[in-house]
LOZA-519667 format. One record per residue (C-alpha): residue number from 1; x, y, z. Coordinates in steps of 0.5 Angstrom, whole numbers, plus 500, padded with zeros to 3 digits. Last residue first. Example, Ala and Ser with C-alpha at 12.3 -4.5 7.8 and 13.67 -1.06 7.14 Angstrom:
2
2/527/498/514
1/525/491/516
//
This chain:
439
439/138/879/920
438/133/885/922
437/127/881/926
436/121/886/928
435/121/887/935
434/113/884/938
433/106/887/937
432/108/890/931
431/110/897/931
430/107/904/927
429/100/902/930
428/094/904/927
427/087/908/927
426/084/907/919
425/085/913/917
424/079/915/912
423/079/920/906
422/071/923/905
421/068/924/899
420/062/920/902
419/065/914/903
418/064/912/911
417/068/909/914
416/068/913/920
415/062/915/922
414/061/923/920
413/064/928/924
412/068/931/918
411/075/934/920
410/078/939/916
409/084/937/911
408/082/940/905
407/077/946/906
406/070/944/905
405/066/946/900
404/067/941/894
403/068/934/899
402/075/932/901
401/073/932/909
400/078/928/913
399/076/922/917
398/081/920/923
397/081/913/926
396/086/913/932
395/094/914/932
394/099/909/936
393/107/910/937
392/111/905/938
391/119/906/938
390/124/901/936
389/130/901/937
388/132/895/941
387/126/894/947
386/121/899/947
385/119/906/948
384/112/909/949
383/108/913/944
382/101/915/943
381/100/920/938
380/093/924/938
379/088/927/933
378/083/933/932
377/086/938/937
376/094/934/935
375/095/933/943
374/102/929/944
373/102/923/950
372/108/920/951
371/108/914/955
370/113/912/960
369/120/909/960
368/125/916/960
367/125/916/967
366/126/908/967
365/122/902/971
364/126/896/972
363/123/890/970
362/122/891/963
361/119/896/957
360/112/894/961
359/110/901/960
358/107/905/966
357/100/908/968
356/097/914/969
355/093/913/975
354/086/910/977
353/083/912/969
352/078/915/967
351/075/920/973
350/081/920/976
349/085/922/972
348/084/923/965
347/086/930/966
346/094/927/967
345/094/924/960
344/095/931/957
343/090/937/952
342/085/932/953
341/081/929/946
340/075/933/944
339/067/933/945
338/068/932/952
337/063/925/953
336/066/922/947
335/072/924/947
334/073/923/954
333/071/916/952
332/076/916/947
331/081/917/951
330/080/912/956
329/079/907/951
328/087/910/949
327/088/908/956
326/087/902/957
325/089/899/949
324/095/902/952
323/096/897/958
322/094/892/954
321/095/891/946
320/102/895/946
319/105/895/953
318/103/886/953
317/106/886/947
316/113/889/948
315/114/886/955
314/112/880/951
313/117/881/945
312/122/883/951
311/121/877/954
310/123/873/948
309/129/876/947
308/132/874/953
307/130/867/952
306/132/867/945
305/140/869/948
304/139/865/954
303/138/859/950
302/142/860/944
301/148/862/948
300/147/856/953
299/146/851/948
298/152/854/944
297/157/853/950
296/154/845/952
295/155/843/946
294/161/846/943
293/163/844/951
292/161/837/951
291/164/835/944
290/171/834/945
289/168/829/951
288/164/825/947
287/168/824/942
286/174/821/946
285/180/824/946
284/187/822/944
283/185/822/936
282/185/830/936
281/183/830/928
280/176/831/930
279/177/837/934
278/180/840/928
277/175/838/923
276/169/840/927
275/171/846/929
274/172/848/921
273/165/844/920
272/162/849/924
271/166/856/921
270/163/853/914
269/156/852/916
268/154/857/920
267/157/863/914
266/156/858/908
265/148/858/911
264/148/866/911
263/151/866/904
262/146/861/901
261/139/865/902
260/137/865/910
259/130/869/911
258/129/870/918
257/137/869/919
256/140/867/927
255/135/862/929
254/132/860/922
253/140/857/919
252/139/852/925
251/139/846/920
250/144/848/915
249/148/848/923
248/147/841/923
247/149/839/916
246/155/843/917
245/156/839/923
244/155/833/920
243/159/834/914
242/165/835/918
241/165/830/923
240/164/825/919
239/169/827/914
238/174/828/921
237/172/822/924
236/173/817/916
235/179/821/915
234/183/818/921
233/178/814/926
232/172/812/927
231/169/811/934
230/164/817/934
229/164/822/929
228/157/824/931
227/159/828/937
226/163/831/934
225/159/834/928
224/154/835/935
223/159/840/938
222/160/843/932
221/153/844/930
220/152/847/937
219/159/852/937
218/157/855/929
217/149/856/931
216/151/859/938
215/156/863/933
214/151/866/930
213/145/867/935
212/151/871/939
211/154/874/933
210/147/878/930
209/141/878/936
208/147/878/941
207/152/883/940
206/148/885/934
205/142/888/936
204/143/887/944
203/150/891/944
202/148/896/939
201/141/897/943
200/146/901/947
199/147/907/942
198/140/911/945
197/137/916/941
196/133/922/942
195/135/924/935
194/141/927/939
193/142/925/946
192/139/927/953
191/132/924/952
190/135/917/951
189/131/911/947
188/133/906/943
187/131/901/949
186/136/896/953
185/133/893/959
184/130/887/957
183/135/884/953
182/141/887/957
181/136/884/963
180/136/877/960
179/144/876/958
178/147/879/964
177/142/873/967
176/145/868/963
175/153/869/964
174/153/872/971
173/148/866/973
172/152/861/969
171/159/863/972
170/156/863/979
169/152/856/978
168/159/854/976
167/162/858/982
166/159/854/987
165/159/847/984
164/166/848/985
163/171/849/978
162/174/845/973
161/167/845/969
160/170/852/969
159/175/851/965
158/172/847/960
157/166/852/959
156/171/858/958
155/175/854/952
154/168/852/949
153/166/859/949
152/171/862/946
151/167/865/941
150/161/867/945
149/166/871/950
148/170/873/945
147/163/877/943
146/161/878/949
145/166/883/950
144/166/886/943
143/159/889/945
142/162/891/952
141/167/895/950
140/164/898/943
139/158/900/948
138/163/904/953
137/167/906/947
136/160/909/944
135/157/912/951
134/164/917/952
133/160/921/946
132/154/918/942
131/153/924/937
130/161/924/935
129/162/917/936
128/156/915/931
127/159/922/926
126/166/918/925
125/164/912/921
124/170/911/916
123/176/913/920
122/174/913/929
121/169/908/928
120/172/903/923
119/178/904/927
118/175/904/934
117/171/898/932
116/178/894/932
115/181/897/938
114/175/894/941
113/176/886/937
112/183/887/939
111/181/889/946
110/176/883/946
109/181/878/945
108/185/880/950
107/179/880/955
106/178/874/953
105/185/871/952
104/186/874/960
103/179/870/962
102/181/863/958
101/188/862/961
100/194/860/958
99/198/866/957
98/203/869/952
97/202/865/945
96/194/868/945
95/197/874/947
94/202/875/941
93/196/873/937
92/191/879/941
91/198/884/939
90/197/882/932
89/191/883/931
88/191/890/935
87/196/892/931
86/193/890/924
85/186/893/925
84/189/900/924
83/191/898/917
82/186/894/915
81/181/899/917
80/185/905/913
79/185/901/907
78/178/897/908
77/175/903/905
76/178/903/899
75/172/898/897
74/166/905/897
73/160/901/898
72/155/905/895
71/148/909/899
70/150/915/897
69/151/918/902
68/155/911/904
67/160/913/898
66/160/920/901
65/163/918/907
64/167/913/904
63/170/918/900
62/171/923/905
61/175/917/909
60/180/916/903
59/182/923/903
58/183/922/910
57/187/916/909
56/192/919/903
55/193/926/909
54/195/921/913
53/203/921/912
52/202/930/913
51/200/930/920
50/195/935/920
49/190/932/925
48/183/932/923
47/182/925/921
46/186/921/926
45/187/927/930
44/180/926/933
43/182/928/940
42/179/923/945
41/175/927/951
40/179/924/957
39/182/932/958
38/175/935/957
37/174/939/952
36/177/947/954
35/183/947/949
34/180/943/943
33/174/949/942
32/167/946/941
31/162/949/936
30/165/944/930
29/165/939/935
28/171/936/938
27/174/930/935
26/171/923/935
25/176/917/937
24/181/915/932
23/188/919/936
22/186/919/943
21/182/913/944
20/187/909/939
19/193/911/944
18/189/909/949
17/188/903/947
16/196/901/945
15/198/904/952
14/193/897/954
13/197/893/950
12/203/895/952
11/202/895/959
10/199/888/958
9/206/886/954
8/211/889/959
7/206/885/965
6/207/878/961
5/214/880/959
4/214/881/966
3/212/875/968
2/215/870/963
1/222/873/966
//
């Protein structure tokens, strides 16, 4: 009997998802005609439907999209979002109560957490799924899988610890590699979509550099407010527990948020000294044993996050610093000898350079991971892709004539920095050696 309520309910559950697709994913566009779209392409019918009862949450929508034009928060928005998060929660508590098992309660959780983002997406933000296509459900799926992943991590790390050496170093390595390569991986650069932009920097900006930071803070500092409660017992445990835990995760307020004001330490904090509560008010085990998997979930959440994040800094500066300052030196050089800049990198070869080398953007070279050389006659951009959305592009030292007798904008050959009338650009880079942190 509990089989096929398990089996009735994950039809259930999985219909739901569909139907969201369907119903909230982003209608075809103004040039396409719904009869030829692809049969998987979601309809749109949330906002473009005429069904009469969500005529109110379209008109809410319009509202919200101009609002975020405006660069206001329209409040209303959480209406619809509200609504169209209530069955996916719902269902997700219904599973909880339904299975045991950590892996169905993460894939449950992070369906709940989908059908969510479908709902802000599909009503309140709808022109992201419509330039990014079938690749925004698939970013979603997997932002909201590690999502659950993190947040129920100690239950995942309790369950595994069960298991064969075997299948723990396989759930680890899954777990951290998965990690480090999306880290290293991921650009913001895509040629086949519009504004050249890829959406997998989603999962990596927020996924992990966001909530994962987060709640490796929130699961380490609940582990260590465990740890601390000790041997005290009743109100003296959990009170222990609780200010420690927020003490700690206060500590580690720096690794998730650059500038971390009283909100961001509420929001470690809080959630923290919660799990630390609960834990503490289970008398029959001891502290050492409760904290174990808070502590051992958030230090390989931090870990393999940081590490992650930390090779794609050196991916980023060895491409910047190294191998570009090689062939902007070839570049000048030809320069020098030549009069004028090449029209392509390829006419440096192979009197000043071997070959035309590759960005460090990550282990395995891409198509689109290479330099982008645009010849501007007196000038030059240089450009490669990184890591999250960040796109290098170097330009040299120019000196423009602004002296009476010449025409504005024409090039001087004097020395650059000299100041006779002249405007000076210094040669530049429009990114850091290393991503800069956004939270």
């Amino acid at each position: 009997m509990r089989s096929a309520m398990r089996a009735l309910y994950v039809a259930a559950f999985l219909g739901l998802g569909i139907g969201y697709y369907y119903f909230l994913g982003a209608a075809p566009t103004p040039s396409e005609k719904p009869e030829t779209i692809a049969w998987w392409r979601p309809a749109g019918l949330a906002l473009h439907g005429g069904w009469e009862p969500l005529a109110p949450l379209r008109a809410i929508a319009a509202d919200v999209e101009k609002a975020r034009h405006e660069g206001r928060w329209e409040p209303r928005g959480l209406i619809p979002l509200a609504l169209f998060c209530l069955p996916p929660i719902a269902m997700t508590a219904l599973g909880f109560a339904l299975f045991q098992s950590c892996v169905w309660r993460v894939a449950l959780l992070a369906l709940g957490l989908t059908l969510c983002a479908f709902s802000y997406y599909g009503l309140l933000s709808a022109d992201t799924w419509q330039d990014f296509g079938w690749r925004w459900p698939a970013v979603l799926v997997s932002t909201s899988f590690y999502v659950a992943l993190f947040l129920l991590a100690p239950a995942v790390t309790r369950a595994i610890r069960a298991r064969s050496t075997a299948l723990q170093a396989l759930g680890l390595t899954a777990f951290a590699g998965s990690i480090y390569f999306l880290s290293t991986e991921v650009t913001g650069t895509n040629p086949s979509l519009d504004w050249n932009l890829s959406p997998w920097p989603t999962l990596t900006l927020f996924g992990f550099l966001l909530f994962g930071l987060v709640l490796g803070v929130i699961q380490l500092a609940a582990g260590v407010g465990i740890l601390a409660s000790g041997r005290a017992t009743g109100v003296t445990r959990v009170a222990r527990a609780v200010l420690v835990a927020a003490a700690a995760a206060g500590l580690m307020r720096w690794i998730p948020f650059t500038t971390p004001g009283a909100a961001q330490i509420a929001l470690l904090a809080a959630p923290a000294a919660a799990l630390a509560a609960l834990a503490g008010r289970r008398r029959e085990e001891a502290a050492g044993s409760a904290a174990l998997p808070h502590l051992v979930a958030g230090f390989l959440i931090l870990a393999s996050i940081k590490i992650g994040q930390w090779q794609g800094e050196y991916f980023q500066a060895k491409s910047r610093d190294e191998i570009a300052s090689r062939i902007v030196a070839a570049l000048e050089k030809f320069r020098g000898e030549q009069g004028v800049y090449p029209d392509e990198l390829v006419n440096l070869v192979p009197a000043y350079l071997p070959s035309v080398p590759l960005p460090d953007v990550g282990w395995f070279p891409g198509s689109d991971e290479q330099f982008v050389y645009t010849y501007l006659g007196d000038s030059f951009l240089l450009e490669f892709p990184s890591v999250l959305w960040v796109q290098c592009a170097y330009s040299p030292a120019y000196r423009a004539e602004g002296a009476e007798g010449h025409g504005e904008g024409v090039e001087d050959k004097a020395p650059i920095g000299s100041t006779d009338g002249a405007e000076t650009l210094e040669a530049s880079w429009s990114c850091e050696s290393k991503p800069p942190r956004l939270w």
